[in-house]
Backbone as CSV, one residue per row, in Angstrom:
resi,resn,N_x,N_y,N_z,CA_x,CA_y,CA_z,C_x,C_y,C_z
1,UNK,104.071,94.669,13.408,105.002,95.796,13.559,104.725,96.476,14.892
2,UNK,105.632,96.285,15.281,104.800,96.449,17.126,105.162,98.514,17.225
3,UNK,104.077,98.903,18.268,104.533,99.855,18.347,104.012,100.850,17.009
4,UNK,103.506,100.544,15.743,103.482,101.252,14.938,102.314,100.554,14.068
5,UNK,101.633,101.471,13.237,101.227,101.053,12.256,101.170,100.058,10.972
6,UNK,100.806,99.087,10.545,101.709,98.641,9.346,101.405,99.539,8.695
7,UNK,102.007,99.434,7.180,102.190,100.390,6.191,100.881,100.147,4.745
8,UNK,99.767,99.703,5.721,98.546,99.297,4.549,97.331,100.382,5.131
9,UNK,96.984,100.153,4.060,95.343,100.661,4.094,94.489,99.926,4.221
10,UNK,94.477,98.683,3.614,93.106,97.781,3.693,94.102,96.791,4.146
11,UNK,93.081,95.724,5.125,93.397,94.554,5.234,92.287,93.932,5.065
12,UNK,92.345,92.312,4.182,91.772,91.434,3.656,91.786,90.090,4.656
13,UNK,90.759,89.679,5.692,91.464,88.603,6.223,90.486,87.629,5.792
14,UNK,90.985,86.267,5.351,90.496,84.915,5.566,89.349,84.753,6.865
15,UNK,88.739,83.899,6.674,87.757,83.203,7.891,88.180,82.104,9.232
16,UNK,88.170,81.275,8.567,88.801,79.673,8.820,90.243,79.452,8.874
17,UNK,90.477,79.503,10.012,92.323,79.476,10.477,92.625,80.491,10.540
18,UNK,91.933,81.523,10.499,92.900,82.932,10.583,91.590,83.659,12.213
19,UNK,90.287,83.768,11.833,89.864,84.629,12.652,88.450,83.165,13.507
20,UNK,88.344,82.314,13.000,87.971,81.464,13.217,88.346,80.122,13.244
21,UNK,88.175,79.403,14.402,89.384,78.669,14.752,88.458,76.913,14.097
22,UNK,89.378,76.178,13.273,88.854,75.327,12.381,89.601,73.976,13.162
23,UNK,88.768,72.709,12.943,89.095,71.504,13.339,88.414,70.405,12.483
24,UNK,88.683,70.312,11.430,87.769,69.914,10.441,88.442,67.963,10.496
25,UNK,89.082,67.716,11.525,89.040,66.450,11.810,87.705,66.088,12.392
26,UNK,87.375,67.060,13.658,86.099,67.118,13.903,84.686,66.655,13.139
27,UNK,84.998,66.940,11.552,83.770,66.463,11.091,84.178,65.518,10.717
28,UNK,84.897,65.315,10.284,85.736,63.837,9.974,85.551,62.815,10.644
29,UNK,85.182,63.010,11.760,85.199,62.021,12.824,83.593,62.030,12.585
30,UNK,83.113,63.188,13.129,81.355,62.764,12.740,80.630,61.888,11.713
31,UNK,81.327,62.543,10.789,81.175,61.673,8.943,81.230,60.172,9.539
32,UNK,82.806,59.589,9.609,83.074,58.647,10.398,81.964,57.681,10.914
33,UNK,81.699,58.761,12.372,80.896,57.712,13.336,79.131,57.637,12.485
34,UNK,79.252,58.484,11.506,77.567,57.889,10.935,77.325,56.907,9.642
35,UNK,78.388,57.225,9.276,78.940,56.060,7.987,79.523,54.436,7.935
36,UNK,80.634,55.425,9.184,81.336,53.475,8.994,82.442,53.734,7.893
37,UNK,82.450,54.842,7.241,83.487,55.009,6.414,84.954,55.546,7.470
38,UNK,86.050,55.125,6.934,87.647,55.842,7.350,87.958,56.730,6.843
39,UNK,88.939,57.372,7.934,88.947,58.662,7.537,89.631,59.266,6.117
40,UNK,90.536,58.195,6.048,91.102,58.100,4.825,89.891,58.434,3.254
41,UNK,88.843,57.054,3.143,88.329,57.133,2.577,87.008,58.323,2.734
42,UNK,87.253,59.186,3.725,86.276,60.213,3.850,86.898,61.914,2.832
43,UNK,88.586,61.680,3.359,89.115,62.994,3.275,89.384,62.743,1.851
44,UNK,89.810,61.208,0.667,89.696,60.850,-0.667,88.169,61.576,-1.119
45,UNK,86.861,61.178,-0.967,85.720,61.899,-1.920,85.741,63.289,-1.341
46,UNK,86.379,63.833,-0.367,85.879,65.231,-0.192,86.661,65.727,-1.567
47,UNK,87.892,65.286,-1.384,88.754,65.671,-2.632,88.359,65.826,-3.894
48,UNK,87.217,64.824,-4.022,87.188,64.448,-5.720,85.771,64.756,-5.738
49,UNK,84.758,64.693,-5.418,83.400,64.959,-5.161,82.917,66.406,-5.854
50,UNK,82.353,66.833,-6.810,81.971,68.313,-7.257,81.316,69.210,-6.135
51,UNK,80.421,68.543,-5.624,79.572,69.068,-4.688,80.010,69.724,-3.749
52,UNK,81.093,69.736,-3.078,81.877,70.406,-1.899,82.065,71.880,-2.351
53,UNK,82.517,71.365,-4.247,83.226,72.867,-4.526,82.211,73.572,-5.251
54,UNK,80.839,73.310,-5.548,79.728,73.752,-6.109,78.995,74.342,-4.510
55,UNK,79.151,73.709,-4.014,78.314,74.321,-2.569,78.832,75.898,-2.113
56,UNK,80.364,75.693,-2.263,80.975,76.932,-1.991,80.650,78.222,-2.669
57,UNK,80.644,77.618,-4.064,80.206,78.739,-4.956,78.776,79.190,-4.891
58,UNK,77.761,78.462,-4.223,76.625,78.878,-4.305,75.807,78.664,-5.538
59,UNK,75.989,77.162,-6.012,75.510,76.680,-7.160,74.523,76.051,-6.685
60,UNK,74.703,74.884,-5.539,73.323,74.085,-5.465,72.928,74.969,-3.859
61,UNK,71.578,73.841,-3.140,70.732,74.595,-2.269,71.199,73.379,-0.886
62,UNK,71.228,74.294,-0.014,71.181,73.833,1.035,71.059,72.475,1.231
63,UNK,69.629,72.031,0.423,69.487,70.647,0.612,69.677,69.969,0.123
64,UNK,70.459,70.761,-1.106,71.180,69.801,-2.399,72.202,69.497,-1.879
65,UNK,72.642,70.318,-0.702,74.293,69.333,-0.665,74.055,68.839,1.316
66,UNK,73.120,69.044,1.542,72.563,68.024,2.445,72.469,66.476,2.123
67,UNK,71.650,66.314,1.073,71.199,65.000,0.330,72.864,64.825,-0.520
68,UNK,73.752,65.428,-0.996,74.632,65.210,-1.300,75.589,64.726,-0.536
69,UNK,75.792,65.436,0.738,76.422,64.525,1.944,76.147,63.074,2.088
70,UNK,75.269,62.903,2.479,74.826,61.434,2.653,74.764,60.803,1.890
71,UNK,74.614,61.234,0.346,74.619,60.489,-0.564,76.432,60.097,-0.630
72,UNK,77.033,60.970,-0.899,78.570,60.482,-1.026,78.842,59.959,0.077
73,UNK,78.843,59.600,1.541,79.101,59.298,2.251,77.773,57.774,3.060
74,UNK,77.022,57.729,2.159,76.220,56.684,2.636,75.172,56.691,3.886
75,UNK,74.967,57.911,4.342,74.114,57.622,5.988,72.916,58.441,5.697
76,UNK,72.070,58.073,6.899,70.981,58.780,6.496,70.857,59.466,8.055
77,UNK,70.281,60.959,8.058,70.227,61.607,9.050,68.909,62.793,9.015
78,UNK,68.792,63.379,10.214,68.078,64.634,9.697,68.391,65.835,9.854
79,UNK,68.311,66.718,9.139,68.692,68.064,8.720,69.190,68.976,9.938
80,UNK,69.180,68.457,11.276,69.619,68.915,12.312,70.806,68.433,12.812
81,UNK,70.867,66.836,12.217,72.539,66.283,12.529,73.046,66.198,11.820
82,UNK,72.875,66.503,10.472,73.875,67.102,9.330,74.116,67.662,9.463
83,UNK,73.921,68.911,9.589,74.318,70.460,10.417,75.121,69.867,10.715
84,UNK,75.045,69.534,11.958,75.902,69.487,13.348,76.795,68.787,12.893
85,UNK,77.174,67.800,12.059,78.335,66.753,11.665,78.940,68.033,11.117
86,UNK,78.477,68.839,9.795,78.848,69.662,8.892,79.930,70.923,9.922
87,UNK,78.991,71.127,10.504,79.332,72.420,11.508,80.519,71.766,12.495
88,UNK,80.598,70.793,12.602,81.854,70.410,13.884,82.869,71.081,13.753
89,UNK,83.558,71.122,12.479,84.609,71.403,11.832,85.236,73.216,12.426
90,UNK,83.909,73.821,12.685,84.041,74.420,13.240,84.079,75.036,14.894
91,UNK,85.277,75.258,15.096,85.799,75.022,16.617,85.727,76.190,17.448
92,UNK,85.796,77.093,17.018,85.616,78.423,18.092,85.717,79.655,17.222
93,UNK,85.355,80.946,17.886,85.394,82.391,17.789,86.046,82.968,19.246
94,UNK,87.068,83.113,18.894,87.560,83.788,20.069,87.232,85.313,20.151
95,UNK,86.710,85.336,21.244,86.221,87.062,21.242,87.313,87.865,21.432
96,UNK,88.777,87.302,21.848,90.296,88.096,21.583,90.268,88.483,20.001
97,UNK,89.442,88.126,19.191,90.036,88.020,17.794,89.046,89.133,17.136
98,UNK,87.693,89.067,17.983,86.781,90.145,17.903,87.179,91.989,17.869
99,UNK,87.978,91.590,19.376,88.271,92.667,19.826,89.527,93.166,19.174
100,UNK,90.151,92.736,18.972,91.262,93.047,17.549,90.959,93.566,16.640
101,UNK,89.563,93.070,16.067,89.092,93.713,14.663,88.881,94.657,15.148
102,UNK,88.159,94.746,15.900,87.468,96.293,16.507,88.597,97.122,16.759
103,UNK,89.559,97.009,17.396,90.607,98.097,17.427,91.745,98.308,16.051
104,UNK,91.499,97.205,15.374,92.353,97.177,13.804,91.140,98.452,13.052
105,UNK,90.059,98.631,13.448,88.977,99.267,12.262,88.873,100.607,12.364
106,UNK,89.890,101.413,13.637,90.430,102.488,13.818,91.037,103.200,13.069
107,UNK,92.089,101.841,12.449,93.144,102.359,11.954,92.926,101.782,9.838
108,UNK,92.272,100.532,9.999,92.558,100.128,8.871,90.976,99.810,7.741
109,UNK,90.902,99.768,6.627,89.273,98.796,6.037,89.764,97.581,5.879
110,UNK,88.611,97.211,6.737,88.626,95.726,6.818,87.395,95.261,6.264
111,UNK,88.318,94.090,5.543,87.515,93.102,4.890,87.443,91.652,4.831
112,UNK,86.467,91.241,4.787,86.608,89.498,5.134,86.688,88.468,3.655
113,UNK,87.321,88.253,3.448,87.321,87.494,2.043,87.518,85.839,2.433
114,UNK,86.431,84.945,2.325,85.841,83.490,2.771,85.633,82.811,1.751
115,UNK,86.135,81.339,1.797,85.532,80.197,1.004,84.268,79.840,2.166
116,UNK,83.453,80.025,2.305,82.399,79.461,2.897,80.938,78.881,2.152
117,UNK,79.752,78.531,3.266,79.045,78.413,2.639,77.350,78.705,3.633
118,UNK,76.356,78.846,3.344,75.594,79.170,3.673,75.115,78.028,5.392
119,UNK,75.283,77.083,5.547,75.431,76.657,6.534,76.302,76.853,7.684
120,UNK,77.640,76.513,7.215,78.656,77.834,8.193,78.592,78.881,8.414
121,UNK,77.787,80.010,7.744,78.344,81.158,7.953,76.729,81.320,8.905
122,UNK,75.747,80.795,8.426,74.800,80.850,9.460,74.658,80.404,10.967
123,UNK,75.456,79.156,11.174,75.784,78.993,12.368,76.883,79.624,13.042
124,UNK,77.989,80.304,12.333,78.555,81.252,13.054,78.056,82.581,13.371
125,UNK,76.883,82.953,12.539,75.830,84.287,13.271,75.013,83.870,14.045
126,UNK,74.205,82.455,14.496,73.501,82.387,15.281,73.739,81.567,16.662
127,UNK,75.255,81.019,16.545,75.622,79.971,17.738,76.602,80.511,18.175
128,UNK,77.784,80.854,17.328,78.779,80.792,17.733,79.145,82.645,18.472
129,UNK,79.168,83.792,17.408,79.104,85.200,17.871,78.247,85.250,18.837
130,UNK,76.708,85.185,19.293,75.957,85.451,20.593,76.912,84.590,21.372
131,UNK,77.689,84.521,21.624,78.175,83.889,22.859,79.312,84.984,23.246
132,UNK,79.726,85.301,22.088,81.490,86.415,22.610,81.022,87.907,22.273
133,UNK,79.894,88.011,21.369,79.457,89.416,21.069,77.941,89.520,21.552
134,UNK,77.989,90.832,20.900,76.562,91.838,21.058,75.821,91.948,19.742
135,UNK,76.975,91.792,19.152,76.449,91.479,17.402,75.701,90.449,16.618
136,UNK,74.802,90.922,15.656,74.230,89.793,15.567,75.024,89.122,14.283
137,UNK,75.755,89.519,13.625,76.626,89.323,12.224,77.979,89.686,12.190
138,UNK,78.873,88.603,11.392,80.443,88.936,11.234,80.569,90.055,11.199
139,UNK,79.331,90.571,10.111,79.573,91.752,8.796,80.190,92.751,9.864
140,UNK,79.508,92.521,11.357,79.691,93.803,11.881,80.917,94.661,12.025
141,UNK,81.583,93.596,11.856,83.269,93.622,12.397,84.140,94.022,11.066
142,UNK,83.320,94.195,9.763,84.117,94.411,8.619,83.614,95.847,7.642
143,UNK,84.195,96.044,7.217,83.686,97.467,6.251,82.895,96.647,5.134
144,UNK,83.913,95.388,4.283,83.013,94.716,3.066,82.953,93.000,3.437
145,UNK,82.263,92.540,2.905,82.082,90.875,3.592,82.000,90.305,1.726
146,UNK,82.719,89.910,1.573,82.797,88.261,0.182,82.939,87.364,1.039
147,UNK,81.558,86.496,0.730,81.655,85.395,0.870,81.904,84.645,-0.608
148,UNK,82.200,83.003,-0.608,82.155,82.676,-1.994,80.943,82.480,-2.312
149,UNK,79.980,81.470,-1.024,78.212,81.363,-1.656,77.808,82.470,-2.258
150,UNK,78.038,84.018,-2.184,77.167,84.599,-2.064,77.516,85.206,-3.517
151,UNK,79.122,85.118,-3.937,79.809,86.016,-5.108,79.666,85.360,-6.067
152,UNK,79.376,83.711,-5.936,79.662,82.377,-6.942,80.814,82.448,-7.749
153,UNK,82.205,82.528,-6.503,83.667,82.712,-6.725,84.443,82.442,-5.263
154,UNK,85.394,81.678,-5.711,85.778,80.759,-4.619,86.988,81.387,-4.964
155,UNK,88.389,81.753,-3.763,89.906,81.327,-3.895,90.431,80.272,-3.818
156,UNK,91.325,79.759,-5.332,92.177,81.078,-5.412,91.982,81.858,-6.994
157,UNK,90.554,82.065,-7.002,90.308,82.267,-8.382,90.750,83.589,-8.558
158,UNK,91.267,84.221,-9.476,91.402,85.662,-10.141,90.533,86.316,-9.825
159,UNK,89.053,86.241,-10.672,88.208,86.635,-10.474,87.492,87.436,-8.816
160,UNK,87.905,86.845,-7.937,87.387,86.784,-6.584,87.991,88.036,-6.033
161,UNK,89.192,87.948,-6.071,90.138,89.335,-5.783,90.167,90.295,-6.574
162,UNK,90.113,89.944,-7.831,89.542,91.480,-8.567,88.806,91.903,-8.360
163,UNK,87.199,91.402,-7.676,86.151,91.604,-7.775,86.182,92.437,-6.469
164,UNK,87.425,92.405,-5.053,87.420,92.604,-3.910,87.862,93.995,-4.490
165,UNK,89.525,94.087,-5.092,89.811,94.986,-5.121,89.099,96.252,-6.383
166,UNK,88.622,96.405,-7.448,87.859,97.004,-8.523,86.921,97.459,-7.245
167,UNK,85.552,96.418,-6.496,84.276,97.295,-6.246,84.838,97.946,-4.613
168,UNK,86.384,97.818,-4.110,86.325,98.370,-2.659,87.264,99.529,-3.081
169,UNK,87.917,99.969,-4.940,88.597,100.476,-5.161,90.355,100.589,-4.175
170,UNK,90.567,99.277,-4.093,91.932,98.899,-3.233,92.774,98.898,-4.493
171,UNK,94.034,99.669,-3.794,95.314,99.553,-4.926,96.283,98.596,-4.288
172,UNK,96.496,97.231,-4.743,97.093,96.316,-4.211,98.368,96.569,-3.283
173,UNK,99.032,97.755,-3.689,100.041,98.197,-2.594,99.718,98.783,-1.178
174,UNK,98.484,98.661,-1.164,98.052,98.941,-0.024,97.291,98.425,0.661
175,UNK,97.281,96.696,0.520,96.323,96.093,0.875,97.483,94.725,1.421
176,UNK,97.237,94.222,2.416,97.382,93.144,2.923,96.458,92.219,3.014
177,UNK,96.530,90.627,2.665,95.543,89.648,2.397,96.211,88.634,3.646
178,UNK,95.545,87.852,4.328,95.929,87.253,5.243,94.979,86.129,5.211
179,UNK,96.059,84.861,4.611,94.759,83.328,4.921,95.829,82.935,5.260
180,UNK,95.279,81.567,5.539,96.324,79.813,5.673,96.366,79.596,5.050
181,UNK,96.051,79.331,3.602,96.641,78.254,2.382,97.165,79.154,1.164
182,UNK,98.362,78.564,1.194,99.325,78.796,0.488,98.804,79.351,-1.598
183,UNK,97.774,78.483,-1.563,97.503,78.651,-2.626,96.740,79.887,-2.895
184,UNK,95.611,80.256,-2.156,95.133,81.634,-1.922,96.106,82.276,-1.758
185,UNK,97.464,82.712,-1.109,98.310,83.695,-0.921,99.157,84.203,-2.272
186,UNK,99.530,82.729,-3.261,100.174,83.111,-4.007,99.195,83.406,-5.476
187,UNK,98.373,83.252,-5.396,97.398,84.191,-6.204,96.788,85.427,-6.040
188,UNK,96.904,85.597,-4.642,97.115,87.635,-4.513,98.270,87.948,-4.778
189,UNK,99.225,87.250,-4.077,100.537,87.835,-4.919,100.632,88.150,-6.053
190,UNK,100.039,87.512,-7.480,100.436,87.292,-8.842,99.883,89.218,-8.773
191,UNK,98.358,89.305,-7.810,98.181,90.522,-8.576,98.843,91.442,-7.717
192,UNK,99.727,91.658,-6.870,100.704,92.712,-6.292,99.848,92.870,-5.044
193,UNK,98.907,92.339,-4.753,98.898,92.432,-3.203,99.445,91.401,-2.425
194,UNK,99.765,92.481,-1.262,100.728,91.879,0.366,100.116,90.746,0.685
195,UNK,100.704,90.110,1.263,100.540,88.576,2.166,100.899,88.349,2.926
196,UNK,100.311,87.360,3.881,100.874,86.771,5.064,100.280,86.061,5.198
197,UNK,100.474,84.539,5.174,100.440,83.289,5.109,100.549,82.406,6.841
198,UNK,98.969,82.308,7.316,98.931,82.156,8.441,99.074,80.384,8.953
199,UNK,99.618,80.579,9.372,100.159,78.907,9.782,99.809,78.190,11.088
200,UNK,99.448,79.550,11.979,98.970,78.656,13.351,97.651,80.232,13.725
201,UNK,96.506,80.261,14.594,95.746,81.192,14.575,96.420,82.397,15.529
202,UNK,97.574,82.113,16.213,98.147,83.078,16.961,99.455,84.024,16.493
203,UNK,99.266,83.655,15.097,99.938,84.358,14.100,99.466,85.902,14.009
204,UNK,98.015,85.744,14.070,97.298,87.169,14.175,97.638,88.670,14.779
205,UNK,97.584,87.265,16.224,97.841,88.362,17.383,99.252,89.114,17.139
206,UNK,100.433,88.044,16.559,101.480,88.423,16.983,102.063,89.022,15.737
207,UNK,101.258,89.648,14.771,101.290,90.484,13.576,100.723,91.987,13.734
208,UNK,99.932,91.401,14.618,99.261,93.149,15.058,99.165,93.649,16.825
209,UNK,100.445,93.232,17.338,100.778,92.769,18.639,100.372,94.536,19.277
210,UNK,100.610,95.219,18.258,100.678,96.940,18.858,99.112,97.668,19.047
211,UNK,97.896,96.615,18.807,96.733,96.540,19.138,95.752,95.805,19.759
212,UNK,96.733,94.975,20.294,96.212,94.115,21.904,95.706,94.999,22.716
């Protein structure tokens, strides 16, 4: 809404495709070059595999889904190029996107609501932010931080968004939620909070164009 305020109180943004820029062919390709597996048959077990969606929630340990990688995917590596295969996927922090929050936190509470997991979110506090900030943590940039590792609740569960809106006391009419997948959007919808359904990462900018 250029020129003006939107008409919320809280905004809720996604991680991955919205404020952090994702290329998860990238690991795909890593997986790939240590396996010998196609990509086809890489992006099939991510699909079906428990472990991807137990990791998120913060069920198993670090090295449970270390040894779980390689195990579903066949290679053997060490705990420094797993990372790094794991982490490819992730492509940048634009410090334009930084500085947005920072001038959005004037006006609005911001909150970060993430499917992540304890490997990503650590290499985006220790590799990726020291490069565009001063900060040593996302958190800095938000009033409340859900992650899923940390809540053991992933979107687009019910649970996850109640849990956002009940402990930040948000009344869904006043809250805007902002991811990429469709399926997270239309499960805030069910509970009456706003949406916007991000489709390319420069969607951002050009939603809150009146705080460039």
């Amino acid at each position: 809404m250029k020129g003006s305020l939107l008409p919320y109180k809280n905004l809720v943004f996604d991680l991955g495709g919205v404020i952090i820029d994702l290329a998860i062919e990238r690991t795909i390709d890593a997986i790939s070059r240590l396996s010998g597996l196609t990509e086809a048959a890489i992006r099939k077990a991510y699909m079906h595999q428990p472990e991807f969606l137990a990791y998120e929630k913060g069920l198993i340990t670090d090295d449970e889904f270390r040894n779980a990688l390689q195990h579903i995917f066949s290679f053997k590596a060490t705990v420094a190029v797993t990372d790094a295969c794991w982490n490819a996927m992730l492509a940048g922090l634009p410090k334009q996107k930084l500085e947005l929050l920072e001038k959005l936190g004037e006006h609005y509470h911001l909150t970060v609501l993430s499917n992540t997991n304890s490997i990503h979110l650590h290499h985006v506090n220790s590799a990726m932010l020291p490069a565009v900030s001063a900060h040593t943590s996302l958190n800095a940039y938000f009033n409340r931080h859900y992650y899923s590792h940390l809540v053991n609740k992933r979107k687009p569960e019910k649970e996850i968004f109640m849990q956002v809106l009940e402990e930040s006391e948000f009344k869904p009419a006043d809250t805007l939620f902002l991811d990429d997948n469709p399926e997270n959007i239309a499960a805030a919808e069910v509970l009456g909070i706003h949406t916007r359904l991000i489709t390319h990462p420069d969607n951002v900018y050009e939603l809150f164009a009146a705080h460039e």
